[in-house]
Each structure stands twice: as structure tokens, then as C-alpha cells.
C-alpha positions as CSV (number, residue, x, y, z in Angstrom):
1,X,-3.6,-24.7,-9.4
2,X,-5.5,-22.9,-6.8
3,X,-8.8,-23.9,-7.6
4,X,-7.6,-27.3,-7.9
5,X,-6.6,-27.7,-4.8
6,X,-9.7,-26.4,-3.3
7,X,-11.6,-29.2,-4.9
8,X,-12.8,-28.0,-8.6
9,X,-12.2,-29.5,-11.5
10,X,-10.0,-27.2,-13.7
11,X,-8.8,-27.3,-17.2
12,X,-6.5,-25.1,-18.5
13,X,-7.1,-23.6,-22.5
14,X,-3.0,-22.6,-24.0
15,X,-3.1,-21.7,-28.0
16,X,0.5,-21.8,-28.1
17,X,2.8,-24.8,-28.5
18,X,4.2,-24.7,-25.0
19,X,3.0,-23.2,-21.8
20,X,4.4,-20.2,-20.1
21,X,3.4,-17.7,-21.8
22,X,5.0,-14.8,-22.9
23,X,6.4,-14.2,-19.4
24,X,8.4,-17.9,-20.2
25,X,9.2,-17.7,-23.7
26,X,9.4,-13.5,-24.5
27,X,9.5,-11.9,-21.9
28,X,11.0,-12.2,-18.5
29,X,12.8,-15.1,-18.6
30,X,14.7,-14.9,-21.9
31,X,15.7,-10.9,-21.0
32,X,16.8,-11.8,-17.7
33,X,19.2,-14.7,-18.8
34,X,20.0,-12.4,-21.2
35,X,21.2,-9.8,-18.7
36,X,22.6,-12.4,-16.4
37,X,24.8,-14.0,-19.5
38,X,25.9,-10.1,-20.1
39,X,26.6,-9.7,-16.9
40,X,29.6,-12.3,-16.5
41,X,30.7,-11.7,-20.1
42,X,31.3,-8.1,-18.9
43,X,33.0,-9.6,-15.4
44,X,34.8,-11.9,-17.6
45,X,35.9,-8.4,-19.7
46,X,36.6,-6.6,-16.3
47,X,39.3,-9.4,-15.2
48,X,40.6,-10.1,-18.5
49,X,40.3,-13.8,-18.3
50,X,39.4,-13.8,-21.6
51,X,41.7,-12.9,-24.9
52,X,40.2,-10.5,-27.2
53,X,38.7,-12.9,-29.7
54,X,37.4,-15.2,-27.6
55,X,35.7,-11.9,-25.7
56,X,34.6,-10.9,-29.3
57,X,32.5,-14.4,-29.2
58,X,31.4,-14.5,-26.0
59,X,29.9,-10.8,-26.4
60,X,28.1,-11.8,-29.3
61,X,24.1,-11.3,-29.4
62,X,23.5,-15.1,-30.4
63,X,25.6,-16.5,-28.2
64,X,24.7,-14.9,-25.3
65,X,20.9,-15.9,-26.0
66,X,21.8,-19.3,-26.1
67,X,22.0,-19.8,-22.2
68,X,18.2,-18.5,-22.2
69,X,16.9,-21.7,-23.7
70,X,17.6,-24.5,-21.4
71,X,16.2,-22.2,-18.6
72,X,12.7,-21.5,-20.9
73,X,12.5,-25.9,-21.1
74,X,13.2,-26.3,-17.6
75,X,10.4,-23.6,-16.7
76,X,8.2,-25.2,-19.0
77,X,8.9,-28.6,-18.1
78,X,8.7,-27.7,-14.4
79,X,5.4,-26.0,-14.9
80,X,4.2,-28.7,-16.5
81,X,4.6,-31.2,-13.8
82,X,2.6,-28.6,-11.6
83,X,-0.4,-29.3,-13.7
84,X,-0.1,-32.9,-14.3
85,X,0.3,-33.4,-10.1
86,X,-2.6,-31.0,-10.1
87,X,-5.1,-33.0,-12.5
88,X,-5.6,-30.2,-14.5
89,X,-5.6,-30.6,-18.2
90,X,-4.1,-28.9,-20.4
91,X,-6.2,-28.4,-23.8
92,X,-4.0,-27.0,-26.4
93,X,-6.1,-24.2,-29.0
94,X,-8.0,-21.2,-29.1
95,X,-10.1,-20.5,-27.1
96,X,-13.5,-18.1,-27.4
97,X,-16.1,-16.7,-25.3
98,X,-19.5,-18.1,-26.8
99,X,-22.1,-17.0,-23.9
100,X,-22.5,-17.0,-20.0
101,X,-20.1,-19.9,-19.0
102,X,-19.5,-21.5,-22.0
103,X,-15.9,-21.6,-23.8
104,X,-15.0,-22.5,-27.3
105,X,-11.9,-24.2,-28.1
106,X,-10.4,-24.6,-32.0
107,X,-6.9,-27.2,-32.3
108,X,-5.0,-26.7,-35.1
109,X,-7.1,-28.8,-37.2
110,X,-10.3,-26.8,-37.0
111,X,-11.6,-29.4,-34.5
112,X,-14.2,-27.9,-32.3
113,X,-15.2,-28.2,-28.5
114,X,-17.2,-26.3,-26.0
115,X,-16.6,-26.8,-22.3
116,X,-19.1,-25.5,-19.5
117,X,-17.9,-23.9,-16.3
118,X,-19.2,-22.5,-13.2
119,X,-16.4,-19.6,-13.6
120,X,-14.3,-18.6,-16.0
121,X,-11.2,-16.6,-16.0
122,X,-9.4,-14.9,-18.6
123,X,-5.8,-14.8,-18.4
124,X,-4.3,-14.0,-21.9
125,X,-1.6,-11.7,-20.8
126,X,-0.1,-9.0,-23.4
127,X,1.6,-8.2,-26.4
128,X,4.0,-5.4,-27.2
129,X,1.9,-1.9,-28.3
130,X,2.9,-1.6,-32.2
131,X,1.5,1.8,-33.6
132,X,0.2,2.4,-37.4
133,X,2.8,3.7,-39.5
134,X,6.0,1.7,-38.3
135,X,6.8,-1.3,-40.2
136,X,7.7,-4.3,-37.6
137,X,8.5,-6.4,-40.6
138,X,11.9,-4.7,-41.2
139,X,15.0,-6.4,-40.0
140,X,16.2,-3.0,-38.1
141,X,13.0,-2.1,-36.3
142,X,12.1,-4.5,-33.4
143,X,10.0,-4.2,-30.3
144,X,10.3,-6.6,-26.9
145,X,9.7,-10.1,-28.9
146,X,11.9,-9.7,-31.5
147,X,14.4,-7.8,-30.1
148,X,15.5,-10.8,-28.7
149,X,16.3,-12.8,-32.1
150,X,18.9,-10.0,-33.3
151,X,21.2,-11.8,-35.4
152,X,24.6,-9.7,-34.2
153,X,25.3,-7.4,-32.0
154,X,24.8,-4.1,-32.7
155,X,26.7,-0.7,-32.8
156,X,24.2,1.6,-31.2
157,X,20.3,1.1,-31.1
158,X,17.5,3.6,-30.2
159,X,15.0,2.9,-27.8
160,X,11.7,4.6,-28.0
161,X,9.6,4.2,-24.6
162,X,11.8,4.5,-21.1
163,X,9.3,2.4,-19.1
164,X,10.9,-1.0,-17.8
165,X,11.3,-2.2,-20.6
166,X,13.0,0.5,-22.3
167,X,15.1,1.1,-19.1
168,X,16.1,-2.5,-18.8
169,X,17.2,-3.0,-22.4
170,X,19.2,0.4,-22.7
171,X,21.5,-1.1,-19.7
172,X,21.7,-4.3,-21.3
173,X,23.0,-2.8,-24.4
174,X,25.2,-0.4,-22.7
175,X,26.9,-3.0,-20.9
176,X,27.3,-4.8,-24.3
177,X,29.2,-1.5,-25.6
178,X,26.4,-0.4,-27.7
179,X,25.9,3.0,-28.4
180,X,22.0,4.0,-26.9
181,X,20.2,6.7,-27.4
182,X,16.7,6.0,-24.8
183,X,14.0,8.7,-26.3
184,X,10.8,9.3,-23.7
185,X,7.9,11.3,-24.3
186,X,7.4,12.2,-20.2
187,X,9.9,14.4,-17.8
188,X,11.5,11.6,-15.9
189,X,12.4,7.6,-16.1
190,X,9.9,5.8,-14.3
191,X,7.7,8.4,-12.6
192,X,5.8,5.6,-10.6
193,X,9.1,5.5,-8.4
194,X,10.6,7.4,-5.8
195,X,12.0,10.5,-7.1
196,X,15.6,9.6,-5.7
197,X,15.4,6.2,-6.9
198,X,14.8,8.3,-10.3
199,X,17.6,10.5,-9.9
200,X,20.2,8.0,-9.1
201,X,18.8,5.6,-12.6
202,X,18.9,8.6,-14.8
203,X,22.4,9.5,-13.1
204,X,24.3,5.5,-13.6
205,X,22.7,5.5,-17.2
206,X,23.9,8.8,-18.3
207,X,27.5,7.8,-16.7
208,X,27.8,4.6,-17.9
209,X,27.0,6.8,-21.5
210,X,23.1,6.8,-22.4
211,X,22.1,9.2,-23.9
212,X,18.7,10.0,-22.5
213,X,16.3,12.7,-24.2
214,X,12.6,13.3,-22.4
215,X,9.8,15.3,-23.8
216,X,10.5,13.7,-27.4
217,X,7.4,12.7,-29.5
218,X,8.0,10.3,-32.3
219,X,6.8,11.9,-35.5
220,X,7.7,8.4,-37.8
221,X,10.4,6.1,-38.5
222,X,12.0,6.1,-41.4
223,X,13.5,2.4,-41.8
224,X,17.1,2.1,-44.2
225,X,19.2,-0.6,-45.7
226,X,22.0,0.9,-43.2
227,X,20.0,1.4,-40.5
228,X,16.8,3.2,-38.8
229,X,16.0,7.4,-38.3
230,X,13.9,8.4,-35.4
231,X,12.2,11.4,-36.2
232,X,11.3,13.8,-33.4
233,X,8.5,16.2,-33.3
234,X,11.0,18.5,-31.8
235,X,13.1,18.3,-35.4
236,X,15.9,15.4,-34.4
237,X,16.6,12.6,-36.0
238,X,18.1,9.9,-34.9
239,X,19.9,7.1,-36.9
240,X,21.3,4.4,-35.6
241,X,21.7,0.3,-36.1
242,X,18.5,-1.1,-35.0
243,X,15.4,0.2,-33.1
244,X,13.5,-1.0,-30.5
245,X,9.7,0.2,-30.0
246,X,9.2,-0.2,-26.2
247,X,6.3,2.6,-25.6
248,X,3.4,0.1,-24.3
249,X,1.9,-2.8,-24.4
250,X,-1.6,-4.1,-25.4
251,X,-4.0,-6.7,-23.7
252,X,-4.4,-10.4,-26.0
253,X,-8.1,-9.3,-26.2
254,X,-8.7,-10.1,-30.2
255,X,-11.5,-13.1,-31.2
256,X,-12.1,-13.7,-27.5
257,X,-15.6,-13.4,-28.0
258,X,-16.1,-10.6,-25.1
259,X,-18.8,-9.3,-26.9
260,X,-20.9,-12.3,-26.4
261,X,-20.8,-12.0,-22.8
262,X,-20.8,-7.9,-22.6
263,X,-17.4,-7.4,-21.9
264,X,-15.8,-4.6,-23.5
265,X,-11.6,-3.9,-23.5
266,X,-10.4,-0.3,-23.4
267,X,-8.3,1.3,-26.1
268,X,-5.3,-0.5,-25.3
269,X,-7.5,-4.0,-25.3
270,X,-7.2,-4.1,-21.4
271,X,-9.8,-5.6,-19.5
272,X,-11.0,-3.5,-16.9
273,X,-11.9,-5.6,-13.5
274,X,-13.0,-4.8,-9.9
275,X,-11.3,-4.7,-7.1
276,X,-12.0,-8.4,-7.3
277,X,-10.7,-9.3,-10.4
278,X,-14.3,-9.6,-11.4
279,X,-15.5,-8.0,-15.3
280,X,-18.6,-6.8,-15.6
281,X,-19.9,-10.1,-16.7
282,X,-20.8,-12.4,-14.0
283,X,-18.6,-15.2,-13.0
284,X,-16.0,-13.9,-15.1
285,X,-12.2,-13.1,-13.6
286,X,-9.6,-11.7,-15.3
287,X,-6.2,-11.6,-14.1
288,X,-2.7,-10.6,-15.1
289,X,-1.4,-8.5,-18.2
290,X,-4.1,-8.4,-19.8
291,X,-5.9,-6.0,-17.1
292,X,-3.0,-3.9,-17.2
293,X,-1.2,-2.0,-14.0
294,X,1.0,-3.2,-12.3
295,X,1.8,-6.0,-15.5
296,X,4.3,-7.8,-13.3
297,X,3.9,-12.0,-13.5
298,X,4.8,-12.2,-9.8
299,X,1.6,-9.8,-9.1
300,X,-0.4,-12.5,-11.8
301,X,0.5,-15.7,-9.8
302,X,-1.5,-13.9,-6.3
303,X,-4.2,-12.4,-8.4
304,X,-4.8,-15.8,-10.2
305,X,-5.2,-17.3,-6.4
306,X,-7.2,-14.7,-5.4
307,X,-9.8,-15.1,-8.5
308,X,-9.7,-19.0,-8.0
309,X,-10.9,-18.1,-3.9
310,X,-13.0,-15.6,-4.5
311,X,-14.7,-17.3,-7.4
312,X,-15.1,-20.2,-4.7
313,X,-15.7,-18.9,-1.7
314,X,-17.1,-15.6,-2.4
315,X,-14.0,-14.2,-0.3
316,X,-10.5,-13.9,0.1
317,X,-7.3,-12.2,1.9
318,X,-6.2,-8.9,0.6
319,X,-3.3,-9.3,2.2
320,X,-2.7,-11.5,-0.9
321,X,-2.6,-8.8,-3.6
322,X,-1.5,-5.8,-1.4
323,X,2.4,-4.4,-0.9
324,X,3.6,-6.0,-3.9
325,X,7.1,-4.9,-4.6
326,X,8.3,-3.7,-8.0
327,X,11.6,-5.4,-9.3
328,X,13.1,-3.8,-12.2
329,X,16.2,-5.5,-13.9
330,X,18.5,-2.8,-14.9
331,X,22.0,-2.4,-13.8
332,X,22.3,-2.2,-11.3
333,X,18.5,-3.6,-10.2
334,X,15.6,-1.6,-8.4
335,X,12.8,-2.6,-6.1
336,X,10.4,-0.6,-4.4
337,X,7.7,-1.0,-1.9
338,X,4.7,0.9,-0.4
339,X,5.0,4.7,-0.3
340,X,7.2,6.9,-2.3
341,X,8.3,10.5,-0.4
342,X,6.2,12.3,-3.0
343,X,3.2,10.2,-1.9
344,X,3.7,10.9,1.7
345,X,4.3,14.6,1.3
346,X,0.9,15.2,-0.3
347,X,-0.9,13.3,1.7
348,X,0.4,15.0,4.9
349,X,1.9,12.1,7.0
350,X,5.0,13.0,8.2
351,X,7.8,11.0,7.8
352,X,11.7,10.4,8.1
353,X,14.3,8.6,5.8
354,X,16.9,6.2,6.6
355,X,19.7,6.0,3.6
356,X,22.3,3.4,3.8
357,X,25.0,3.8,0.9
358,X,26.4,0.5,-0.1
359,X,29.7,1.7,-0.8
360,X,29.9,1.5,2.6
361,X,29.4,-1.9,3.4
362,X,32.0,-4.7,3.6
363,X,30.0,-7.1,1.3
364,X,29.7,-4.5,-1.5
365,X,33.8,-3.8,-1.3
366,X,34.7,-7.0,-1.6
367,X,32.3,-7.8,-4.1
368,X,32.6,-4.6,-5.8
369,X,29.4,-4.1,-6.2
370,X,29.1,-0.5,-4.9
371,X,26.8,1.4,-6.7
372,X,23.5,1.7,-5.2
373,X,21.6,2.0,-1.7
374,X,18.9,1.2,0.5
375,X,16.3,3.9,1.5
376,X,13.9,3.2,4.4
377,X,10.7,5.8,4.9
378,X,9.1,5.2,8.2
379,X,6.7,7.2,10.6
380,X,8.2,9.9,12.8
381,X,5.9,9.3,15.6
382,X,5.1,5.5,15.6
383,X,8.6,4.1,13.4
384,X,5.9,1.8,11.1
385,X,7.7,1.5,7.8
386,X,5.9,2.8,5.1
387,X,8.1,2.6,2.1
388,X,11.2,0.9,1.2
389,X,13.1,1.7,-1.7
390,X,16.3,-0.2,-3.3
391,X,18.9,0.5,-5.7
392,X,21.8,-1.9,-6.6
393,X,22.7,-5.3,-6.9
394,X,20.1,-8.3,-5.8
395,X,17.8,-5.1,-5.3
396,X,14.7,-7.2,-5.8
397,X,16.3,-9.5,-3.6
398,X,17.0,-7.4,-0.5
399,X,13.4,-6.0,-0.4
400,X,12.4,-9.0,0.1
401,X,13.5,-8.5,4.0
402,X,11.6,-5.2,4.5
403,X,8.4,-6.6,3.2
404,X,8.5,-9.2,5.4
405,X,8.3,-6.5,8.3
406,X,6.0,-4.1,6.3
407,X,3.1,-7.0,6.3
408,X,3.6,-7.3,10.3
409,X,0.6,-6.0,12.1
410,X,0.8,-3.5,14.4
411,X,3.8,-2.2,16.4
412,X,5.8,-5.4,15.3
413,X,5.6,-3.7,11.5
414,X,8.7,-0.9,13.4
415,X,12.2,0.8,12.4
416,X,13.3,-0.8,16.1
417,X,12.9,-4.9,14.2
418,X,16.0,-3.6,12.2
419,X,17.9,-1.8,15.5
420,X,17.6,-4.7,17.4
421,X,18.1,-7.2,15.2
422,X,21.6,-8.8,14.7
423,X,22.7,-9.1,10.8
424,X,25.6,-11.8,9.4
425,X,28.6,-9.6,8.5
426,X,29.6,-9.0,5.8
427,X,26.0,-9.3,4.0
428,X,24.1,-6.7,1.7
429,X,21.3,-7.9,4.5
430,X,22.5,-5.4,6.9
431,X,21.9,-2.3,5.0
432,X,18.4,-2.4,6.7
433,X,20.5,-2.0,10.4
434,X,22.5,1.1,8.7
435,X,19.7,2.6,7.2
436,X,17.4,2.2,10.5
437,X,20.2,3.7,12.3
438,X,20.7,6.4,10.4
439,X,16.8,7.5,9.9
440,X,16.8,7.0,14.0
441,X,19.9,9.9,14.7
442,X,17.6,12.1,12.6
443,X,14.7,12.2,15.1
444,X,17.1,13.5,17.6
């Protein structure tokens, strides 16, 4: 879209059926009206406005997937019109690398095409990380895609790998009443994210009844007619229902024909990129999932812009791909931005923290939302903000407020924006006023 709008012609190369992606059609869209259906089933539970059976129903794993489709058509339909008011094609195959500016694209039929372009960028996204030695093909062993097309509900479930996706899908199960057992190979959830953050996830999922186990190695999975056993290196085993393999992801990087043009992907079929988005072959971008960190699509729309300018014009903002926040749907969510207190400690920049609990806010009481809180880190000398950090409901929302100050220049980028600043009551909005308040009275 970018690049069509500063005056090149475009055409866009999709080898599945419908556009999206996985983002659309796997991925974030179907697991997040997925949570949002469990989340009023659960409300629904909470105020018993339903009878038992019908709750019974309602819970089911079909059932609530059902809501996800006419979201995925309405994404695709809507992104659709984007490139039809754009002019950009859309050529529906596979598409292959076959030298310096020149793509191969195969339809269905075996019908062959090869387009020319002055740049070229690669944005195939990612696939779920499936080791040797685990058979995906049984009904009880799953990973991110297929987890999604469970035929009932389950009684418990394991989930190998507490990244995001891990983390997101224990809650989502916990909050169906299934029993979860979330096995990770490191110390902590999430280590890219403020240790209190940490604390207060592992704390809500342990409450709400996750079993969590760090420092666990898989040593195989043994599949059963009844159900699945994780074995540990550390001797455990595991059974349960069903499994889900969430430990990684891997770069769409196969028949690409990279080797024609010198590009090589790393183990995980990542393609590694400057700080550009340019490979190591020239004129070539690649954006997205497919080049790994931070694998978030909101971070993939920006660096797709970026590429389109810089391929261009040789130049473009960094403001455009710098601060971008995390937002992590668990349950309650989390969003971070910019420094984490480990961070600042070891790089010797002293700093001071404003906490506001929402438990104490009016909006949180009556909705009864009240787990959670809002964490500012700011500068002790000039008040900048460096790091914001959420946790609770419409986290990835309310961050959205901070980083609107963070990306100020200058003194307007300041803890005093929040202090002087007059909130609606009741909102979740003035947690920044608490919190600046409250990181204020400790300088004094």
C-alpha cells in the first residue's frame, strides 16, 4: 500500500486461497475472538444468566470458535478493498526467487510467470517450530494452528513453551475450566518483560490454578488413545487430554529460491536483515515474521512502510519502527513499552517508579475488573518517561496514552503531562495521574 501510494506500481504474490495471512486466518485473529468469546461465556457463568446446560453449550470449544469466522471474512474482505482502491494486484501462487529482481510465480495449475521489479520484498511470515520426533498428525498433539480446530473441549492440556503463545493459551484454557499444566525450559515467563510484570503473570496464573514448572526439558512425547505423556528430562511425566507444542516458531523460508540471489536463513529459517530491513542481497527487504524478533503484525504493518520508503527514497523516519509496544492477550492483558527496571539498573540511569493499583480506581470497581496495574518508570532528574508497563484489562489499550507522550520530543516527553493533565472520572485513563503522582511523592 505504501509503495503504492508513492507512485510505484505494486503487485502483491499470496499462495494461499485468501489474504491475511496467518496473522488473519491462524493466528491473532482467530485466538483473540477466541478469548474474547471465553471471556463473556465466563461473565455469562459469573452472573448466572445462563442454566447449566445451556452454559455446557456455550463453553464448548466449537462453539465458541464459531464467532471467529465472520471476523476472519470481514478482515479479509476489508483488506481486500485496500488493495483494489490501491491498484495493486493480487496474483494468487507461489512465488520463487529466480535471480536479481526477478520473481517466479506457479497457480495451481502449474502455469508459470516471471514478473521484474526494481525491489523486492519478502514477507512470508512464520509457521509454528515442530521438532523431529513428535508426531503432529495425532489427534491429541497440536501446536498454534491446529490447536484451534479441537473438536471438544478438553479436561486438562499441557503446554510446552511459556512464550506468548504458551502464556495466552494456558489462560484461555484456564478460564474454560481446563486443567493446565504450562512446562518452560527458562527460569521465568516472559523474561523480555519487566520483572514485576513477570511476577504478577506467574502469580494470577498460579491462583487462578496453572500449574507452572520452569527449567523442564522435553525428553519426547509419547502420544496415547486416552491421551498424551510429556516426558521430562528431569524424570516427570505428564499426561493429560491434549498437548499443545508452543516452543517457537520458524520463518516460511522453504523453495523461495534465496539461494539464487545469496540469501541464506538461519537455523530457525529467519531471514536476517539490517537495520533497514535490507538482506544481504541488493534491493531485497524483508519484513515481518519471517525475520524474527519482535514477530508482532502491528510491528510488520511499520516495517512494511518503512521498506516500501526506504526502497524509494533511499530514507525513512525511525520514528516509524522505534517504541513499539508489546500487547500480550492473557488474562488479564499486558503491554509494555521502552525500558524495563532491569535495563535501567545495568545501564546506570537512575530512575523512579510510579505504581497505580487498579483496585483502586472507580472504573475497575464498578467494572470489576481489578486485577492488575499501571507502572510508570521515568527519570529522577529530568521526569522523561522511559518505560511504561501495564497489567490488566484493555492493557494494550491504555499504553496506548503513554506512548503518545513517550514519542514527544524533549521536555514535552515529562511525568508533569500526566500531573497536570485533567482525566474523565471514572476511566482506567487516569491511572496515568495516580501513577505520576505517586512516582512524584517519591522524589521528596
Amino acid at each position: 500500500m505504501q509503495a503504492a501510494k508513492l507512485g510505484r506500481s505494486v503487485a502483491a504474490i499470496e499462495d494461499r486461497d485468501e489474504i491475511g495471512g496467518s496473522c488473519t486466518h491462524r493466528g491473532t485473529i482467530p485466538s483473540k475472538a477466541l478469548r474474547f468469546a471465553i471471556f463473556q461465556a465466563t461473565n455469562l457463568l459469573n452472573t448466572r444468566l445462563l442454566d447449566s446446560d445451556a452454559l455446557d453449550a456455550a463453553l464448548s470449544f466449537p462453539n465458541l470458535r464459531r464467532s471467529a469466522r465472520s471476523v476472519i471474512e470481514k478482515q479479509v474482505d476489508m483488506r481486500q478493498s485496500f488493495y483494489d482502491r490501491n491498484r495493486v494486484p493480487v496474483l494468487h501462487g507461489r512465488a520463487r526467487l529466480v535471480g536479481p529482481g526477478t520473481v517466479e510465480v506457479v497457480d495451481e495449475l502449474g502455469g508459470k510467470r516471471h514478473l521484474q521489479a526494481e525491489a523486492i520484498v519478502i514477507a512470508t511470515g512464520s509457521r509454528p517450530y515442530r521438532p523431529d520426533g513428535i508426531d503432529f498428525t495425532h489427534p491429541r498433539i497440536h501446536d498454534s494452528d491446529t490447536i484451534l480446530d479441537l473438536p471438544e473441549t478438553p479436561r486438562s492440556i499441557s503446554i510446552f513453551g511459556a512464550g506468548v503463545i504458551g502464556c495466552e493459551y494456558a489462560s484461555m484454557f484456564r478460564n474454560l475450566g481446563v486443567k493446565v499444566n504450562l512446562v518452560h525450559p527458562r527460569e521465568k515467563l516472559l523474561e523480555f518483560l519487566d520483572d514485576e510484570i513477570i511476577d504478577a503473570l506467574s502469580y494470577h496464573l498460579r491462583e487462578r490454578g496453572v500449574v507452572l514448572r520452569h527449567r523442564e526439558s522435553c525428553e519426547h512425547v509419547e502420544p496415547r488413545d486416552d491421551g498424551v505423556i510429556l516426558h521430562l528430562a528431569s524424570g516427570k511425566q505428564i499426561k493429560t487430554d491434549v498437548m499443545l507444542w508452543a516452543a517457537g516458531r520458524t520463518g516460511n523460508t522453504d523453495d523461495l529460491g534465496l539461494d539464487s540471489v545469496g540469501i541464506e536463513p538461519n537455523s530457525r529459517g529467519q531471514i536476517e536483515v539490517d537495520e533497514h530491513f535490507r538482506t544481504t542481497a541488493e534491493r531485497i527487504y524483508s519484513v515481518g515474521d519471517v525475520i524474527g524478533w519482535p514477530a508482532l503484525a502491528s510491528a510488520a504493518y511499520v516495517q512494511g512502510r518503512y521498506a516500501a520508503h526506504h526502497a524509494i527514497s533511499g530514507l525513512c523516519d525511525r520514528a516509524l519502527i522505534t517504541d513499539i509496544p508489546t500487547g500480550i492477550y492473557t488474562s488479564p492483558e499486558i503491554s509494555s513499552l521502552g525500558k524495563t527496571e532491569r535495563e535501567l539498573t545495568e545501564h546506570g540511569i537512575p530512575y523512579e517508579v510510579g505504581h497505580c493499583s487498579f483496585k483502586s480506581l472507580a472504573r475497575a470497581q464498578i467494572t470489576g475488573q481489578t486485577v492488575g496495574m499501571l507502572k510508570l518508570l521515568f527519570h529522577r532528574e529530568t521526569l522523561q518517561i522511559l518505560g511504561i508497563h501495564c497489567f490488566g484489562q484493555n492493557a494494550s489499550e491504555i499504553i496506548h496514552i503513554g506512548q503518545a507522550i513517550m514519542s514527544q520530543p524533549g521536555e514535552n516527553n515529562s511525568l508533569n503531562y500526566f500531573i497536570n493533565s485533567t482525566f474523565n472520572y471514572p476511566t482506567m485513563a487516569e491511572a496515568y495521574r495516580v501513577a505520576a503522582l505517586n512516582g512524584l511523592n517519591r522524589l521528596f
